[in-house]
C-alpha positions, 0 to 999 in steps of 0.5 A: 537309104542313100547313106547305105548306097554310098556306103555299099559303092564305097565298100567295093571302092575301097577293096580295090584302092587297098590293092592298088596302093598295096602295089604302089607300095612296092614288094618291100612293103609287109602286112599290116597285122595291128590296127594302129599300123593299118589305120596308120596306112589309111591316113597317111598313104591311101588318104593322100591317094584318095585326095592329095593329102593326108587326112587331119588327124588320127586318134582313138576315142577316149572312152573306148579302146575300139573306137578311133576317128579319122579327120578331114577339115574340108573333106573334098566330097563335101565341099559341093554338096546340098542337102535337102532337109528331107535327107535330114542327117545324110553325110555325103561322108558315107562315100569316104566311110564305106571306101574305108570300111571297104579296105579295113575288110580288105586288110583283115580288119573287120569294122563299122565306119560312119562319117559325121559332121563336127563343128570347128573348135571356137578359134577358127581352124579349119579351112573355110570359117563356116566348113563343118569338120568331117570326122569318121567312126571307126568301131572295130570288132570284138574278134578284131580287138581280142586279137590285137591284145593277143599280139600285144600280149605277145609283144609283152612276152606273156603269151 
């Protein structure tokens, strides 16, 4: 239940963090219509303004083209954060994930976004030895997907 909570004052968060960095921006700045161009925006502008830095890293899932994750090694909103045992798998995250379900929306991207822990690789690297990694799933929809392959078509020529 709290999840959806974060995730629902996120969403409306989100909306309004789109415009705002839409405007700082500038007039020069044009649509986003690709998903990679948009997930591009949120890693790299909105992250930044959310938090004084870009988030980690970006890539798609292996195993499903409509699938990618966002990565944050010490994701600020997590670093204070206990939860009691009875919240059992509760991501402070859910915040950050309904901020950028919220802009995806805003931008035309309709998708479901979930934040999850995931443990630092045995070599160390992240930014505290016993921070978890936060990873967001992003799943894009089937209508959003379709149309990225009709602009990818396009793109080729083939129409």
């Amino acid at each position: 239940m709290p999840r959806r909570r974060l995730g629902a004052v996120g969403h409306q968060v989100g909306v309004r963090l789109l415009e705002l960095c839409a405007y700082r921006e500038g007039r020069g700045a044009k649509r986003r219509t690709e998903v990679l161009d948009a997930l591009r925006f949120i890693h790299s502008v909105a992250w930044p303004q959310m938090f004084g830095k870009p988030a980690d890293d970006l890539q798609q899932a292996h195993a499903c083209d409509d699938e990618f994750m966002i990565t944050d090694a010490d994701l600020s909103v997590c670093r204070f954060v206990s939860v009691p045992r009875a919240y059992g798998g509760f991501h402070p995250g859910a915040l950050v994930a309904g901020m950028v379900r919220g802009m995806l929306e805003a931008a035309g991207f309709p998708a479901r976004v979930s934040a999850h822990y995931v443990e630092p690789p045995a070599g160390g690297g992240a930014a505290r030895p016993s921070a978890r990694r936060t990873t967001l799933l992003i799943k894009f929809g089937a209508a959003v997907m379709e149309r990225q392959r009709a602009l990818d078509r396009a793109k080729a020529g083939g129409l």
